[in-house]
C-alpha positions in Angstrom: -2.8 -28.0 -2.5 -1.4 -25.2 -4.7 1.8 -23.7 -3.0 2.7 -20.3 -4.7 6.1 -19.9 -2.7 7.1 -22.8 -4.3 6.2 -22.1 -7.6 8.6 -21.3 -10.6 7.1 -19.9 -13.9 7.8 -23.3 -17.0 10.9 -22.1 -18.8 12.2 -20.0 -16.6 15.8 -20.5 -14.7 16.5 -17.7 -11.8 20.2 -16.0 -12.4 22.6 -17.4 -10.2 23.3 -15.9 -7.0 27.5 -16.4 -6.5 29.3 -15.8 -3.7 31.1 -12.4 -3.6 28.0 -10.7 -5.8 25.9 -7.5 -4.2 22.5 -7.4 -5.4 20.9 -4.2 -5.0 17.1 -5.3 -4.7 14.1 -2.8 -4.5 11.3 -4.9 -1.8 8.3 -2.9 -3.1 6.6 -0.2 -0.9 5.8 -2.3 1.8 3.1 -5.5 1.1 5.5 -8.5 1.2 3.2 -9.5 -1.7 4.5 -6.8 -4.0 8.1 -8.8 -4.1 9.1 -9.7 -7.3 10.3 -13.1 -8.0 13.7 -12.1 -8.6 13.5 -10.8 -5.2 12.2 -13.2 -3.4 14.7 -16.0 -4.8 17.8 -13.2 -3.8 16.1 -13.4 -0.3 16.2 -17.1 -0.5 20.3 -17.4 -1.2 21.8 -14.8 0.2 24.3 -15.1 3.5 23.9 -11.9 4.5 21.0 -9.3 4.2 21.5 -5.4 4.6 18.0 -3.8 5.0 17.0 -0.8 5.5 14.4 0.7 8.2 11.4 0.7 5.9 11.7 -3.1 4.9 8.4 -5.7 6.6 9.3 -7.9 9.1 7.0 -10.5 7.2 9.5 -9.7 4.0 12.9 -10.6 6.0 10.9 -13.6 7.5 11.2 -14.7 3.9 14.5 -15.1 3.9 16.7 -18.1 5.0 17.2 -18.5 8.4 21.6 -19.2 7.9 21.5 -15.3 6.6 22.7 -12.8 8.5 20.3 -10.1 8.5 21.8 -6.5 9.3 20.3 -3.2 9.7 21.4 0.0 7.9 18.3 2.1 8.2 18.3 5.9 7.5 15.7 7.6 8.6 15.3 11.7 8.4 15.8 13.2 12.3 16.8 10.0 14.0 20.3 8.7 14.4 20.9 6.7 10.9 23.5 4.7 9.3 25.9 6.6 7.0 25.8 6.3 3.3 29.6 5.6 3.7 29.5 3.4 6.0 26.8 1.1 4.0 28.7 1.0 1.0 32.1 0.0 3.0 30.1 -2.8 4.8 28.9 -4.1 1.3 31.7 -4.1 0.4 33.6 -5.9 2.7 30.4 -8.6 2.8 31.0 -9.3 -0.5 34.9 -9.6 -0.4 33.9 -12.8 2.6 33.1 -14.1 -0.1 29.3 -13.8 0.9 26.0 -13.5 -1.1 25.4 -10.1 -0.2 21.8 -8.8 -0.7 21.2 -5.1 -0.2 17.7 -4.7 0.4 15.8 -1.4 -0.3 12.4 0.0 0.3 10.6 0.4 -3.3 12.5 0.7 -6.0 16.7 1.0 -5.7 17.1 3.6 -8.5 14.1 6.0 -7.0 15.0 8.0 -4.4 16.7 5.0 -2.8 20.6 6.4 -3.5 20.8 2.8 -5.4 23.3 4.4 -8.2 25.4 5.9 -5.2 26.1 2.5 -4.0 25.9 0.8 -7.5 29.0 3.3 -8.3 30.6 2.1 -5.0 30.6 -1.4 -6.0 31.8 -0.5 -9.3 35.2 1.2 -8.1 35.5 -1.5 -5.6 35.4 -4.1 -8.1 32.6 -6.0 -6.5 30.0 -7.4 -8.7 26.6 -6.3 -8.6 23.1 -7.0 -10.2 20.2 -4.2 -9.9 16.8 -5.9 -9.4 14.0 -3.3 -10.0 11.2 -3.2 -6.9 8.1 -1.6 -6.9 8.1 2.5 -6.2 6.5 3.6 -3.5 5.0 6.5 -6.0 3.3 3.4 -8.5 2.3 1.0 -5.8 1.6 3.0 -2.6 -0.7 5.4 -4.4 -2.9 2.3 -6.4 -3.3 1.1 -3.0 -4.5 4.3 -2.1 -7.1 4.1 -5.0 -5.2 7.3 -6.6 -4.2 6.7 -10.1 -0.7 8.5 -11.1 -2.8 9.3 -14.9 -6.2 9.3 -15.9 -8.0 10.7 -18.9 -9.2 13.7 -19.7 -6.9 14.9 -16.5 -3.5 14.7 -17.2 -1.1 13.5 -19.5 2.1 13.7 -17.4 3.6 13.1 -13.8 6.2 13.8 -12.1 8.0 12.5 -8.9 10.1 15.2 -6.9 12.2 14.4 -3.8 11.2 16.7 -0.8 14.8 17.3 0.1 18.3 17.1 -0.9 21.4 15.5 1.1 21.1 17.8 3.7 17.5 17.9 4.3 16.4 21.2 3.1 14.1 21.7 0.0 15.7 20.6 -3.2 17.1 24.7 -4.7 18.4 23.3 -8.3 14.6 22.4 -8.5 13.1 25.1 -10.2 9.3 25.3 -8.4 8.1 28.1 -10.3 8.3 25.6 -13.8 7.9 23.1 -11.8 4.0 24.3 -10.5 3.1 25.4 -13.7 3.6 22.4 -16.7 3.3 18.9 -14.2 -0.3 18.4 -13.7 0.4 15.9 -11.2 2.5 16.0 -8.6 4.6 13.0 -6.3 6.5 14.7 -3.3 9.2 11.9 -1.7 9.6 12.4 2.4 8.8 15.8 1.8 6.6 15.9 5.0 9.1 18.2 6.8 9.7 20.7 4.1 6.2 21.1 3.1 5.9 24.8 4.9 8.6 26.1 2.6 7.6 23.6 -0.7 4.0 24.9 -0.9 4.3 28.7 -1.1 6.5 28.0 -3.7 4.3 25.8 -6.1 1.2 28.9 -4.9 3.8 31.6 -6.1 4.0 29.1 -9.2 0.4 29.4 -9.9 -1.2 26.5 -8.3 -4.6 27.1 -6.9 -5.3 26.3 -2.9 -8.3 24.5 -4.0 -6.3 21.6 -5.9 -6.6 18.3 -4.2 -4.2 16.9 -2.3 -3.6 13.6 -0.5 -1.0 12.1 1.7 -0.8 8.3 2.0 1.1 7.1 4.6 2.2 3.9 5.5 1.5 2.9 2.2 1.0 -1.2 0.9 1.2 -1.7 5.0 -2.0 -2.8 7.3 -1.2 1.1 8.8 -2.0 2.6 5.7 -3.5 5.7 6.3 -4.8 8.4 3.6 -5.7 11.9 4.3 -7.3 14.0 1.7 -6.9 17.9 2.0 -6.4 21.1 0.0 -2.7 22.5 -1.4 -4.4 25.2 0.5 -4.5 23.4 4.0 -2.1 20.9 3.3 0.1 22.4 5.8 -1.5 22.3 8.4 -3.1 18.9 7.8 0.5 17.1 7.4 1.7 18.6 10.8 0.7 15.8 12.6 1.2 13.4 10.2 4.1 11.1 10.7 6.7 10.0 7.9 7.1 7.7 5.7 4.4 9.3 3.3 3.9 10.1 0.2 2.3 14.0 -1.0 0.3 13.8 -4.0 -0.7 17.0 -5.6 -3.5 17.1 -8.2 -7.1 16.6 -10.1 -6.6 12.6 -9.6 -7.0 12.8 -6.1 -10.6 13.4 -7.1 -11.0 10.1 -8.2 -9.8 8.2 -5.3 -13.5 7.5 -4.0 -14.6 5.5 -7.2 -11.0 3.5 -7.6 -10.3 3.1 -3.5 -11.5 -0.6 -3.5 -8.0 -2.4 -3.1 -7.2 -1.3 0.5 -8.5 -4.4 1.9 -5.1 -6.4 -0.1 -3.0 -4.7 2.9 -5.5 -6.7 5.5 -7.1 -4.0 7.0 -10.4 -2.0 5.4 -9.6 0.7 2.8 -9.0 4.1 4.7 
């Protein structure tokens, strides 16, 4: 019987995983099946694993049971690891002489403070490899039958964090260009600031009519999608609880003809 966690593409040799190395690998948005091979072979050889609080069980199950597995979660309003702190721990991993694999929710280089601890690594003189994971924004939202572009709606997107290192809404950001030339619209953990993000983008000229949708949980069996109004979005998102994704736009319309692949996640599409 065909085994696919044992299979390895013909004429193809995964990069060598030395001791004393950091790779900074994205785990997707959730679905342990939206690993990449890269990543699931780092999983496989490394001694110890720092992951962080969004990562699946089923995903660190994957990996071998020698590693150390060590959690460095951040999450916004509950007591968190420091970004510091993280960087000094990979770095001292590595200098064991261990295969360190630093393990991040979706992607490392979107919204994951990946080139923060890339740049660590750097003046530490540890080396690193970067292995790309799937964004919450692409993944998480085709799971939520939203595409990020369609047709004859829009022709651009654009993915905005929901607040800066000190949790407030993002000031260098200017809203007011912001809510008049992106069509479509991908607010990062921007549940809390939502109150003070949407008068901005209404002051900006965006109608309370346009759709909206926020998908949270998203890849996971909790998936969970709730369509509003930038109107009512507000209040809609008030007791809705984080991680989850804001998406602001016309292609929220289409979600009821493309919503067919929430049953991947193991659980009926929501």
């Amino acid at each position: 019987m065909f085994d696919s966690t044992d299979y390895t593409p013909p004429d193809f040799a995964f990069p060598v995983f030395e001791p004393g190395w950091v790779w900074l690998t994205g785990a997707g948005p959730g679905d342990p099946g939206l690993l990449t091979l890269h990543a699931l072979h780092a999983l496989r050889g490394a001694d110890a694993v720092l992951y962080d609080a969004l990562i699946d069980r089923r995903t660190l199950a994957m990996a071998r049971p020698e590693a150390e597995q060590i959690y460095v979660g951040k999450r916004g309003g509950r007591r968190s690891c420091k970004q510091e702190d993280i960087c000094a721990l990979m770095v001292e991993q590595a200098k064991l002489g261990k295969r360190v694999l630093r393990l991040k929710g979706g992607d490392p280089m979107v919204f994951g403070r990946g080139a923060e601890e890339a740049q660590a690594l750097s003046e530490a003189t540890v080396p690193f490899r970067v292995i790309p994971g799937v964004s919450a924004g692409l993944g998480g939202l085709a799971y939520a039958g939203i595409p990020l572009t369609a047709r004859g709606i829009n022709e651009a997107v654009t993915f905005v964090t929901g607040h800066d290192i000190h949790g407030k809404v993002p000031e260098q950001i200017n809203w007011d260009a912001l809510a008049k030339g992106a069509p479509v619209l991908v607010l990062f953990m921007a549940l809390r600031n939502l109150h003070d993000i949407v008068p901005r983008l209404l002051a900006g000229g965006r109608q309370p009519a346009e759709r909206v949708a926020i998908v949270r949980a998203a890849t996971t069996p909790d998936q969970q999608v709730t369509e509003t109004t930038l109107g009512e979005c507000v209040a809609v998102a008030a007791g809705i609880e984080p991680p989850a994704l804001v998406v602001i736009g016309e292609v929220v319309r289409l979600r009821p003809l493309l919503n067919r692949v929430g049953a991947l996640t193991g659980a009926a599409a929501p």
